[in-house]
N, CA, C and O atoms as CSV, one atom per row, in Angstrom:
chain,resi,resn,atom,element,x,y,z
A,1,UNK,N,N,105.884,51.552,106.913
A,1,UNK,CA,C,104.996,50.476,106.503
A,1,UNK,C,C,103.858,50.402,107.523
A,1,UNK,O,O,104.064,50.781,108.676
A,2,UNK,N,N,102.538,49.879,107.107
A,2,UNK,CA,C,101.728,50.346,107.880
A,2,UNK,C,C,101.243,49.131,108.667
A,2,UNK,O,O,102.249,48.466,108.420
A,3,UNK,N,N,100.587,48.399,109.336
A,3,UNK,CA,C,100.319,47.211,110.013
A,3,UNK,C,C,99.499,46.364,109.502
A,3,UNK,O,O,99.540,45.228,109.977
A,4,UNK,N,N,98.647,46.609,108.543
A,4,UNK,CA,C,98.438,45.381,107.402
A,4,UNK,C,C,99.316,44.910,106.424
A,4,UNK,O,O,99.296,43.750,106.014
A,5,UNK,N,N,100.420,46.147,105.868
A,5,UNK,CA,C,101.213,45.787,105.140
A,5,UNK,C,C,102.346,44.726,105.799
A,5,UNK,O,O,102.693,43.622,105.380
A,6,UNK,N,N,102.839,45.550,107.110
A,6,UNK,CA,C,103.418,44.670,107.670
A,6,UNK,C,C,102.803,42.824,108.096
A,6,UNK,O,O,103.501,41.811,108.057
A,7,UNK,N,N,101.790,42.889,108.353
A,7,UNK,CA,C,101.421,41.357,108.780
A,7,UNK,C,C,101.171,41.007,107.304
A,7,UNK,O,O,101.198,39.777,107.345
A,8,UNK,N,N,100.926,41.380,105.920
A,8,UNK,CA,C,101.001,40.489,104.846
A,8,UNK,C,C,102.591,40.445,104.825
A,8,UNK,O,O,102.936,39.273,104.973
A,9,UNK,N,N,103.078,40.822,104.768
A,9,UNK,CA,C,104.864,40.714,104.817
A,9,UNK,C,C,105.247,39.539,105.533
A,9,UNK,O,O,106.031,38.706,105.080
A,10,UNK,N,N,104.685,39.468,106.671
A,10,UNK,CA,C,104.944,38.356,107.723
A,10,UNK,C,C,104.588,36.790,107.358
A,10,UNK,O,O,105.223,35.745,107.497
A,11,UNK,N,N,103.476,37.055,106.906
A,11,UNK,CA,C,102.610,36.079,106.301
A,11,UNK,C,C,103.681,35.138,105.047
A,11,UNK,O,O,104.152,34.010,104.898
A,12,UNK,N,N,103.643,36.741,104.213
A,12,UNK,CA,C,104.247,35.883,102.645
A,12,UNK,C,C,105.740,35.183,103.195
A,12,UNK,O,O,106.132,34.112,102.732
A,13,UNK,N,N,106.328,35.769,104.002
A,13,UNK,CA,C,107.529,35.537,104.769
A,13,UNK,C,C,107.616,34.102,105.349
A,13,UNK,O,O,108.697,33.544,105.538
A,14,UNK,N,N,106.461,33.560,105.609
A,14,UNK,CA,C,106.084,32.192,106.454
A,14,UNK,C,C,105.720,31.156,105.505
A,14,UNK,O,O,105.848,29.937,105.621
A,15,UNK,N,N,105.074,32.083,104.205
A,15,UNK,CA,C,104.793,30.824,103.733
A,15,UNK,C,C,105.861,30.047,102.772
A,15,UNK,O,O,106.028,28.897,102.366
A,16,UNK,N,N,106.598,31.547,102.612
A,16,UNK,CA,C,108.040,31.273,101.600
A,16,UNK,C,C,108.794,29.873,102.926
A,16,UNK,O,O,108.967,28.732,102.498
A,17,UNK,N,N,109.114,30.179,104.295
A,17,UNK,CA,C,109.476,29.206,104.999
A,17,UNK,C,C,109.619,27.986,104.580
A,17,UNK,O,O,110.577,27.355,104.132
A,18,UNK,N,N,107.841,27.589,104.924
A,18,UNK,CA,C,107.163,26.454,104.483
A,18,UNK,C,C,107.336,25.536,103.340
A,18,UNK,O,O,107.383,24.332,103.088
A,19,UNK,N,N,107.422,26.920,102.659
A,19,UNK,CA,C,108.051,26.308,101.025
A,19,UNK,C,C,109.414,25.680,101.281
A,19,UNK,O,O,109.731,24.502,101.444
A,20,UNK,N,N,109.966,26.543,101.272
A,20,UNK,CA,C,111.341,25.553,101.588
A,20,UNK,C,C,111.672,24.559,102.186
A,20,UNK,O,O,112.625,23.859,101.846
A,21,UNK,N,N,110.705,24.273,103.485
A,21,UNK,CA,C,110.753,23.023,104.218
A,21,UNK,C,C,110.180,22.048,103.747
A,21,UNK,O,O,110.376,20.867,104.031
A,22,UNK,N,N,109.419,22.504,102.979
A,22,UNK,CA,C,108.355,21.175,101.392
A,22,UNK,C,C,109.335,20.778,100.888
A,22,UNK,O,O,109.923,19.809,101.370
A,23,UNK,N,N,109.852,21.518,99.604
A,23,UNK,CA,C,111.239,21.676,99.322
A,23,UNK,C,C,112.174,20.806,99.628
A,23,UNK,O,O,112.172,19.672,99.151
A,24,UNK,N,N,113.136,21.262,100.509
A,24,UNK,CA,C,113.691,20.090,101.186
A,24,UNK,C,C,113.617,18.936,101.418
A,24,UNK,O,O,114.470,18.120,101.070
A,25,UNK,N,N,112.538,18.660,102.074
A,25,UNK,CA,C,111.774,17.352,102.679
A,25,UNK,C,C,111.596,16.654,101.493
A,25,UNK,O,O,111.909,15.476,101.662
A,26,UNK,N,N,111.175,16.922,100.222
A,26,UNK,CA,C,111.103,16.361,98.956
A,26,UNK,C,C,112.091,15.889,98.287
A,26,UNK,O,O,112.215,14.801,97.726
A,27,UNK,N,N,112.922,16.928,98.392
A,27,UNK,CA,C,114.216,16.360,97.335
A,27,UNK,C,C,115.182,15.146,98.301
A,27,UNK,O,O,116.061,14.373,97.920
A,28,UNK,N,N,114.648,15.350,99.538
A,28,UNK,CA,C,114.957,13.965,100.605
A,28,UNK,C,C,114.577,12.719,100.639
A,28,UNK,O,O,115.223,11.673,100.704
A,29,UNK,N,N,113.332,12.967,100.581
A,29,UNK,CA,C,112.500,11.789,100.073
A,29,UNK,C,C,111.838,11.480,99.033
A,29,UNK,O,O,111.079,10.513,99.103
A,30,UNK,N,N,111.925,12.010,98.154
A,30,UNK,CA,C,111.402,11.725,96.831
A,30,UNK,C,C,110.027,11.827,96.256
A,30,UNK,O,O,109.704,12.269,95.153
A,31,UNK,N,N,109.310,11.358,97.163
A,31,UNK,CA,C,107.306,11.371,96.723
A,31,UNK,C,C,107.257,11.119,98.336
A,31,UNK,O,O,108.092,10.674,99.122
A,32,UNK,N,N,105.684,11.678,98.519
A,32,UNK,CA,C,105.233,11.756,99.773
A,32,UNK,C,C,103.492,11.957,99.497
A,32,UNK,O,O,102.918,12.441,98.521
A,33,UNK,N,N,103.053,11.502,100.500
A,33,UNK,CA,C,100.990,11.944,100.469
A,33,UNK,C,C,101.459,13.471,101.031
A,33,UNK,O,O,102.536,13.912,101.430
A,34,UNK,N,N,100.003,14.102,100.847
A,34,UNK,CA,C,100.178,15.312,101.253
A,34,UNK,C,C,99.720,14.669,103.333
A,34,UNK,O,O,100.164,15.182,104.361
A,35,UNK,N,N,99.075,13.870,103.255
A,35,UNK,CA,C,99.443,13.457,104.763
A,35,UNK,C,C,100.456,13.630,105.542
A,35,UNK,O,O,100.809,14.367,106.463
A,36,UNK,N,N,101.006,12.359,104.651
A,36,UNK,CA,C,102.891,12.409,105.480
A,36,UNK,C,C,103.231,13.616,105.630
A,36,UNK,O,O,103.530,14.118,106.713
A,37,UNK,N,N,103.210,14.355,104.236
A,37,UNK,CA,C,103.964,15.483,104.412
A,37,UNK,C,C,103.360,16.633,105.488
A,37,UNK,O,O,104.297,17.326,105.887
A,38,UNK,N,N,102.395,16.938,105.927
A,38,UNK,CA,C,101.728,17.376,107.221
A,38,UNK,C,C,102.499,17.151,108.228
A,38,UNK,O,O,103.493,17.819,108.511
A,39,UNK,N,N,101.937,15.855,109.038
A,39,UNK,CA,C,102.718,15.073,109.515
A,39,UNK,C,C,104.023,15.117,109.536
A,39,UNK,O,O,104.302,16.094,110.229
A,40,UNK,N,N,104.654,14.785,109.296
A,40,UNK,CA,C,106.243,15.260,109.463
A,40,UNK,C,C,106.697,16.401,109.315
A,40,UNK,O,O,107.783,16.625,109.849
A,41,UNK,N,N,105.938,17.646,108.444
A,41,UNK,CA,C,106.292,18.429,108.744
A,41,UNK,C,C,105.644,19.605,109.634
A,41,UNK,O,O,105.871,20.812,109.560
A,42,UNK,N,N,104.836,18.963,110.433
A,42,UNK,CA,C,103.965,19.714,111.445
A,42,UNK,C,C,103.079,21.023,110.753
A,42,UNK,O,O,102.764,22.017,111.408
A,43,UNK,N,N,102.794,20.856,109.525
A,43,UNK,CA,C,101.940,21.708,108.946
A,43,UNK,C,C,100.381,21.765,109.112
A,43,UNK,O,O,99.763,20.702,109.176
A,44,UNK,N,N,99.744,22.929,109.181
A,44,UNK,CA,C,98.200,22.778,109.186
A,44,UNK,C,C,97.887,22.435,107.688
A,44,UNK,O,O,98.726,22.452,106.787
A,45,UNK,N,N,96.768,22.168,107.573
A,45,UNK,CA,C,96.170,22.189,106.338
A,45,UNK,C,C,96.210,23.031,105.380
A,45,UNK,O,O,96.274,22.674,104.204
A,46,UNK,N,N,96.169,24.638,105.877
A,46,UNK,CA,C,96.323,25.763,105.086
A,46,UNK,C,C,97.272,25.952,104.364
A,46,UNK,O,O,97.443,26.025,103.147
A,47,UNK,N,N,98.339,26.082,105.902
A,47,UNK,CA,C,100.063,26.610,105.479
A,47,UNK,C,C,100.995,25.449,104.355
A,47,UNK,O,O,101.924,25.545,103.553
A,48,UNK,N,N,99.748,23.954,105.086
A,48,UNK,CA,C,100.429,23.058,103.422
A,48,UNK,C,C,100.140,23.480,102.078
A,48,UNK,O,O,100.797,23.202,101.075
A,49,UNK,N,N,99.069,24.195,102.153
A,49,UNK,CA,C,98.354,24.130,100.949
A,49,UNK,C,C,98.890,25.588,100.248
A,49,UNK,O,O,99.303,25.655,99.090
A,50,UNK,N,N,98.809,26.607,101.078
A,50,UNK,CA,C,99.798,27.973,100.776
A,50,UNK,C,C,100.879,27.353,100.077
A,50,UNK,O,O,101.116,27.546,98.885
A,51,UNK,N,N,101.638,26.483,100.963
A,51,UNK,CA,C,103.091,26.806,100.361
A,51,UNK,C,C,103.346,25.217,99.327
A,51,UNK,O,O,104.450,24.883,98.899
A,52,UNK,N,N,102.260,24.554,99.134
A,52,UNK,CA,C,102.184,23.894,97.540
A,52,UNK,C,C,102.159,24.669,96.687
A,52,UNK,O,O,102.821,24.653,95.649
A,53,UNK,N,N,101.050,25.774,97.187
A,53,UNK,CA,C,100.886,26.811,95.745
A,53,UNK,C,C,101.898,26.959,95.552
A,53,UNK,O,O,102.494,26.323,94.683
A,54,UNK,N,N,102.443,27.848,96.293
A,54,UNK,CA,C,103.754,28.493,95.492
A,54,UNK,C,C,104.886,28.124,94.926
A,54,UNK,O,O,105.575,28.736,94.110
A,55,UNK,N,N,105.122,26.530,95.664
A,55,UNK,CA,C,106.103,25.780,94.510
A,55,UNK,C,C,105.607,25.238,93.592
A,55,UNK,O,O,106.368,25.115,92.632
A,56,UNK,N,N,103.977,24.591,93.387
A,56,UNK,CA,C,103.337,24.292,92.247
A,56,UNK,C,C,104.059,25.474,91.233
A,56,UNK,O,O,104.729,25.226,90.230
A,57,UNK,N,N,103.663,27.103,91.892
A,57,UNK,CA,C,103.674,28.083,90.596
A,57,UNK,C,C,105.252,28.624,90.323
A,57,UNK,O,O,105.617,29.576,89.633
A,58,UNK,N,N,105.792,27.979,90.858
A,58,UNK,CA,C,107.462,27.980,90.681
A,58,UNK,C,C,107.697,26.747,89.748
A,58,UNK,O,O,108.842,26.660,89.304
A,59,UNK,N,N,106.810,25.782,89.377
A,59,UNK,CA,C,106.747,24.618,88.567
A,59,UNK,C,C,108.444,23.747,89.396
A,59,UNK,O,O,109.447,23.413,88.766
A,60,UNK,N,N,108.233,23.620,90.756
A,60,UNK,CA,C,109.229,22.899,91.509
A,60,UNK,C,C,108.729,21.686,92.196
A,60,UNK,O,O,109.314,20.970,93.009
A,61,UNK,N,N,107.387,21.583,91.653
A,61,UNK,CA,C,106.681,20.175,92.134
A,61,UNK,C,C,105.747,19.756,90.902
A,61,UNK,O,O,105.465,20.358,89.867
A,62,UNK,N,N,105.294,18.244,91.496
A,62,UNK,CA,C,103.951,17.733,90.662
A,62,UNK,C,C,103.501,16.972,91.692
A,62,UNK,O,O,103.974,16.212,92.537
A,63,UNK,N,N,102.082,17.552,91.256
A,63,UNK,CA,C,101.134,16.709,92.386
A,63,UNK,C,C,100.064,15.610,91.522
A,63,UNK,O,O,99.564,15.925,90.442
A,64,UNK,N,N,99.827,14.350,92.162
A,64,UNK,CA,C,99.379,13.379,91.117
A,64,UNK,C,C,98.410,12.961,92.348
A,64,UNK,O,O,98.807,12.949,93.513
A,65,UNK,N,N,96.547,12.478,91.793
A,65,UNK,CA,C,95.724,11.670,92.472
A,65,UNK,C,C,96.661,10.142,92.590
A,65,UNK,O,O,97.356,9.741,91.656
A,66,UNK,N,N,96.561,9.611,93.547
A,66,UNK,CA,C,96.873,7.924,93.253
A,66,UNK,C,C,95.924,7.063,94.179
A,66,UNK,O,O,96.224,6.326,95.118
A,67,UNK,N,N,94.958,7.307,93.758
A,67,UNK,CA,C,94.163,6.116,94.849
A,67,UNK,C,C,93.181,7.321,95.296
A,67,UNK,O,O,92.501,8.116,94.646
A,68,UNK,N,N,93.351,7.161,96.405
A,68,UNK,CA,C,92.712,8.698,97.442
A,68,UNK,C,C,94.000,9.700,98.227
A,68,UNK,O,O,93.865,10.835,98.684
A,69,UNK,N,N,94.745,9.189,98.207
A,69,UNK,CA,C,95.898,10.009,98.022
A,69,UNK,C,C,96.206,10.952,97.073
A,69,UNK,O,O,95.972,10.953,95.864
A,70,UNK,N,N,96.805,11.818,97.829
A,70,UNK,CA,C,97.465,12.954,96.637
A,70,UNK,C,C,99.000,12.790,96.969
A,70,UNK,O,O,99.496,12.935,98.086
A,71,UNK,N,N,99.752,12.422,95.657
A,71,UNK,CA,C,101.131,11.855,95.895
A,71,UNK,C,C,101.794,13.433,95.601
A,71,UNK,O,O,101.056,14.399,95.405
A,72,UNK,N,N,103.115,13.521,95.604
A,72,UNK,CA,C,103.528,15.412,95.865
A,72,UNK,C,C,105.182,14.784,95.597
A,72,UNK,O,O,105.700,13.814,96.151
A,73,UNK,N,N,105.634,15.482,94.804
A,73,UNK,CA,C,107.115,15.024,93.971
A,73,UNK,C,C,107.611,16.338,93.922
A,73,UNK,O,O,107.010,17.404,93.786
A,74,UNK,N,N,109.068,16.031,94.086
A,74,UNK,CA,C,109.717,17.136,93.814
A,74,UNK,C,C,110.023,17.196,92.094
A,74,UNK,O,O,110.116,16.042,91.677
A,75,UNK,N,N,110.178,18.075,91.150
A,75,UNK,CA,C,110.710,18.162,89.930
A,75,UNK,C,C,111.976,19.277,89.385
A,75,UNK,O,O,112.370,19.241,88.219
């Protein structure tokens, strides 16, 4: 494997993590801002937003405007 392949490997590897710690943290608490969920889970902005995608496209969340908040549910 060659060293771009390898660091996208690493990458998708981290964000799958992330996912799971969304994941988790959700089916714990039920609804969350994408704030909180930062915040407690020590995420940057990106790696939150990476690993929404991918449970968005696993259809394992819903994300709803409420105010100026973005509320984030597990389903």
């Amino acid at each position: 494997m060659n060293m771009l392949a390898t660091q996208v490997s690493l990458e998708i590897n981290a964000i799958g993590e992330d996912a799971g710690r969304i994941y988790e943290y959700l089916n714990r608490k039920g609804e969350c801002t994408l704030a909180a969920l930062k915040k407690d889970l020590k995420l940057t902005g990106d790696n939150a937003a990476y690993a929404l995608g991918w449970l968005a496209r696993e259809s394992k969340i819903d994300m709803r405007r409420k105010g100026t908040s973005l509320k984030i549910y597990s389903i």
